[in-house]
C-alpha positions as CSV (number, residue, x, y, z in Angstrom):
1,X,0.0,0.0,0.0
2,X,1.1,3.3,-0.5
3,X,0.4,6.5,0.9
4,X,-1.0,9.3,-0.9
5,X,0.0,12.1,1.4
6,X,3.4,11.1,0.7
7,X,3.4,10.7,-2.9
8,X,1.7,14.3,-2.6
9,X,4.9,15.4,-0.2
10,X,7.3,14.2,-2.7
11,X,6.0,16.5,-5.5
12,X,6.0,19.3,-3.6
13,X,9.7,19.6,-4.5
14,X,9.8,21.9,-7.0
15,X,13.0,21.4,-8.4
16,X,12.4,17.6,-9.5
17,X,8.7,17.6,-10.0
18,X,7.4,14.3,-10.3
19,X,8.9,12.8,-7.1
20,X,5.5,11.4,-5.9
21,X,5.2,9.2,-8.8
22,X,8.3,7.1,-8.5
23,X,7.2,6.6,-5.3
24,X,4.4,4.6,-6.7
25,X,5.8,3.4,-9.8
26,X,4.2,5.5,-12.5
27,X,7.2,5.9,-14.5
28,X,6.0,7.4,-17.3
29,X,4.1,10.0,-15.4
30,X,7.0,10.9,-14.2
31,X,8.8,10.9,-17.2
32,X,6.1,13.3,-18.5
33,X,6.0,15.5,-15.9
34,X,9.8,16.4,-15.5
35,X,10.1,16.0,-19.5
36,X,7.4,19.3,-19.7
37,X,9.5,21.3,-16.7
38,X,12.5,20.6,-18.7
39,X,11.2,21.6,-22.1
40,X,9.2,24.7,-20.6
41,X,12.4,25.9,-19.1
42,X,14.3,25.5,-22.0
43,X,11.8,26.4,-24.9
44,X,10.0,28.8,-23.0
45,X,13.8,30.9,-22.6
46,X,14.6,30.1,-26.4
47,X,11.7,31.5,-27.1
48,X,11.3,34.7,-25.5
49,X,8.3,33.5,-23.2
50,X,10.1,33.9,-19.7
51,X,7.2,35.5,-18.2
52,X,4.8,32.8,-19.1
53,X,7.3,30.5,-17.7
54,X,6.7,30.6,-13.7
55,X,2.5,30.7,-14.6
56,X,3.2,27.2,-16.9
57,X,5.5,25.6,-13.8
58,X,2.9,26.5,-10.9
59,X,0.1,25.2,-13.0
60,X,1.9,22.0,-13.7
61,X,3.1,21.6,-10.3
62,X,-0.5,22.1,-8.9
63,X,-2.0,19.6,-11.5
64,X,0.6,16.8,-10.3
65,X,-0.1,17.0,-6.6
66,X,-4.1,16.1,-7.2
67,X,-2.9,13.6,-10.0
68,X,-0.2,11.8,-8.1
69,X,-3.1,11.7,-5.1
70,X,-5.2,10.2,-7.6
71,X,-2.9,7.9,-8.7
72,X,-1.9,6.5,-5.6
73,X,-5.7,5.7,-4.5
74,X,-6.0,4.0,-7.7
75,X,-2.1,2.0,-7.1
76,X,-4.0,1.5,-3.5
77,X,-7.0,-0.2,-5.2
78,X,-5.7,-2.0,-7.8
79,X,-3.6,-3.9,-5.3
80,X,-6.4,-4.4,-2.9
81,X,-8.6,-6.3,-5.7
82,X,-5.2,-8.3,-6.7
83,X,-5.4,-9.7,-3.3
């Protein structure tokens, strides 16, 4: 079983977002996640878009701390029914 409140508690770390879902083994959420904070802080710069930059980061980083709670009640469930 995992814990949702600490999934949530490992994405609050802004620098690495994504945390929360190695914790419950959604690799390729977390692959998505941290692949659209590195692109945004890359493209977003190359681009001339720096002030749309911190709005696109805080929106993802909200968006990931009700997904990887949602994610790790469904992890939660699915292992419950396995059982």
């Amino acid at each position: 079983m995992k814990q949702p409140w600490l999934a949530v508690a490992l994405n609050l770390f802004p620098l690495i977002m994504g945390l929360g879902y190695i914790y419950i083994r959604k690799w390729g959420r977390f692959a998505a996640v941290f692949g659209l904070q590195l692109t945004s802080l890359l493209l977003f710069t190359a681009i001339g878009l720096r002030d749309l930059n911190p709005v696109f980061l805080v929106l993802l980083w909200a968006f990931s701390w009700f997904d990887v709670y949602n994610q790790a009640k469904s992890y939660n469930s699915q292992t419950t029914q396995e059982r």
